[in-house]
C-alpha positions in Angstrom: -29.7 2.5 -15.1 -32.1 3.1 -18.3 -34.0 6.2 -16.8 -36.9 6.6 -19.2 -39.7 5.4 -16.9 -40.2 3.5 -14.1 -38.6 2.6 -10.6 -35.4 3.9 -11.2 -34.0 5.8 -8.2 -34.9 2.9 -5.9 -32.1 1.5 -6.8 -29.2 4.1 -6.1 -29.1 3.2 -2.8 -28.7 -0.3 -3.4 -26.4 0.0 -5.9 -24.0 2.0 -4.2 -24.4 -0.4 -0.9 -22.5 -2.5 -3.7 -19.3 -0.2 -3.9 -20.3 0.7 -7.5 -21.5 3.9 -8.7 -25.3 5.1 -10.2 -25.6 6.4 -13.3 -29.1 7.3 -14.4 -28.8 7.2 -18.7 -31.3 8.9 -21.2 -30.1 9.3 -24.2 -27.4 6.9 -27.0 -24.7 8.9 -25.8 -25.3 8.5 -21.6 -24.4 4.8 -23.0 -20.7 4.9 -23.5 -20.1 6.2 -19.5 -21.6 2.7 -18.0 -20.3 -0.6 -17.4 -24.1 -2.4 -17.7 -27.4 -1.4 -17.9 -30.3 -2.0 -15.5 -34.0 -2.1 -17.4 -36.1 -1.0 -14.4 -40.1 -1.7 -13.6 -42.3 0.4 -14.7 -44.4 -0.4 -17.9 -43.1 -2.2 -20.4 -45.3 -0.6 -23.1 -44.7 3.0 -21.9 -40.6 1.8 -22.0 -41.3 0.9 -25.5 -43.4 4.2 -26.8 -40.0 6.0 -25.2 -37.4 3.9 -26.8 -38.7 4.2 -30.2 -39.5 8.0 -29.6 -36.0 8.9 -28.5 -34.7 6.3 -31.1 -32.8 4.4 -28.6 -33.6 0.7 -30.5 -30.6 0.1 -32.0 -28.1 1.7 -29.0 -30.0 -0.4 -26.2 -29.5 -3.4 -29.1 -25.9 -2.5 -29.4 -25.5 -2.3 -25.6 -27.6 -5.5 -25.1 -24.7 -7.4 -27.3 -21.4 -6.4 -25.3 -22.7 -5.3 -21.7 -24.0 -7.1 -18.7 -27.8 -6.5 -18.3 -30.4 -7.1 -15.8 -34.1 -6.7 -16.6 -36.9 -5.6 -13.5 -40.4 -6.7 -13.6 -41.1 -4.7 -17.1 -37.5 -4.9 -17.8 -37.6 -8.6 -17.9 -40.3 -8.1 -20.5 -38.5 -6.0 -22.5 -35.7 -8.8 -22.7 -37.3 -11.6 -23.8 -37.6 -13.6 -26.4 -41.3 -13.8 -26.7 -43.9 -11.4 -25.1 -47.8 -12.8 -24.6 -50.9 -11.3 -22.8 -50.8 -9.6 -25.4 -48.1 -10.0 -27.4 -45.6 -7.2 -27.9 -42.0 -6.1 -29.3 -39.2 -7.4 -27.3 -35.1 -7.0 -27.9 -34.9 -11.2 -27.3 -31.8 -10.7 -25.3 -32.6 -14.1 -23.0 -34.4 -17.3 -24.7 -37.6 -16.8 -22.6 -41.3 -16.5 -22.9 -42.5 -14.1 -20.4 -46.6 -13.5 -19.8 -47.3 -9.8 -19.1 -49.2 -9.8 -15.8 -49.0 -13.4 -15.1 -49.7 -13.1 -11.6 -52.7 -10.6 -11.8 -53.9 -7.3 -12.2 -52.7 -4.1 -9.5 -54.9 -6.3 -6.9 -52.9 -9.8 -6.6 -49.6 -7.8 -6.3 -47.6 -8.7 -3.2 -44.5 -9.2 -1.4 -42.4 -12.8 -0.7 -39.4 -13.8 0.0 -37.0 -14.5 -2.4 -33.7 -15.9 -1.3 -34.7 -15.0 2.4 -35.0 -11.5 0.9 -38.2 -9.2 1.1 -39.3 -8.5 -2.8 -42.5 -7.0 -4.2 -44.1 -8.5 -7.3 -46.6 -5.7 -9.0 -48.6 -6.8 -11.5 -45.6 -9.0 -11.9 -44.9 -10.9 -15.5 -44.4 -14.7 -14.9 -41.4 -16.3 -17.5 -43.7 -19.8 -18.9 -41.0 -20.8 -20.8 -36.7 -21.0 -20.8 -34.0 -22.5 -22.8 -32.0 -25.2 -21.2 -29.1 -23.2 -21.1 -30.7 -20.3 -19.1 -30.0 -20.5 -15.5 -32.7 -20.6 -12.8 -31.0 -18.7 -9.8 -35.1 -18.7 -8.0 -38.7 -20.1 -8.0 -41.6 -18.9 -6.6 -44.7 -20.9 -6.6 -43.1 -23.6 -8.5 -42.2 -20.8 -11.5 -38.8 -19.4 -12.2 -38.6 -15.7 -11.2 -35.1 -15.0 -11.3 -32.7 -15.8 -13.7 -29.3 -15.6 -15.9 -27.4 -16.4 -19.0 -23.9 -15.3 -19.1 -24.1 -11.9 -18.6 -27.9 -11.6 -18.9 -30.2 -11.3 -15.7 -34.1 -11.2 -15.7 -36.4 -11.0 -12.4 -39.4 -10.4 -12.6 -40.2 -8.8 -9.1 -38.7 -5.8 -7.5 -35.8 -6.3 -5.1 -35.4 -2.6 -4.8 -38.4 -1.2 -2.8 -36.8 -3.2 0.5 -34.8 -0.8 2.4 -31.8 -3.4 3.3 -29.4 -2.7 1.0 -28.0 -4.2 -0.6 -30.3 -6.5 -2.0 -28.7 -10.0 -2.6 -30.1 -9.2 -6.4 -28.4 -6.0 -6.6 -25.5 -7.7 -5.2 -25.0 -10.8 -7.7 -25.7 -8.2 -10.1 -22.7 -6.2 -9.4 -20.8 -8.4 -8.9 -21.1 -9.8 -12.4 -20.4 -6.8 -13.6 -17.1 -6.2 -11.8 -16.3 -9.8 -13.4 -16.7 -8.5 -16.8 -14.9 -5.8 -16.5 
């Protein structure tokens, strides 16, 4: 779990509902003692100031390239392809466009189910755009919110503020990563 910013204890619970252990990771070398990163919500722009404080670019890039992934709400953002609304820097991990705050401001945010799963969409990004070859694995409103290539997972709602753990999120997602190991 990239702790820099964001909702990133939520997910212990979940995580460990999954038989895997939590690691919260900082800094380049917290990198080497994880299997796959989680990119949390939070703000993607505040993420970013961090990453290039801490220099972090090139480890997350190097991380990106041989370990399972899943970007959160910001997360998501922070793994596409393009950015818009505005745009912004991006490691393109996944062939998406993504629209910061597609959904609305702090106001429009809300919960539905995803998957018969309670999630919360805040100020949630909406992906207008994927390659064929990215996997749609949910829609909401007609728009993909959830999806995967290979080893790469973006959502762009939060599974972990539900209290049922695991979430069936937090579940795919580990068990990809016990496939790749």
């Amino acid at each position: 779990m990239l702790a820099l910013q964001g909702a990133v204890d939520l997910h212990k619970p979940h995580i460990e509902a999954c038989g895997a252990e939590y690691a919260a990771v900082k800094t380049a070398k917290d990198f080497g003692g994880v299997d796959a990163l989680i990119l949390p919500g939070g703000e993607s722009t505040t993420m970013l100031k961090l990453i290039e404080r801490f220099e972090l670019w090139d480890a997350l890039t190097e991380q990106f390239a041989t370990k399972p992934v899943w970007g959160i709400c910001a997360g998501s953002i922070l793994m596409a392809e393009k950015v818009t609304n505005p745009e912004q820097k991006s490691f393109g991990v996944l062939p998406i466009t993504i629209q910061r705050n597609g959904y609305g401001r702090q106001l429009e945010s809300h919960h539905a189910q995803i998957n018969d799963y309670e999630v919360s969409f805040i100020r949630a990004p909406l992906v207008t755009d994927s390659a064929d070859n990215v996997e749609v694995l949910a829609e909401y409103d007609g728009a993909p919110v959830w999806l995967q290539k290979g080893s790469k997972i973006v959502s762009t709602f939060h599974p972990e503020l539900t209290k049922d753990y695991p979430s069936p999120m937090h579940k795919h997602f580990i068990d990809l990563v016990n496939k790749s190991a």
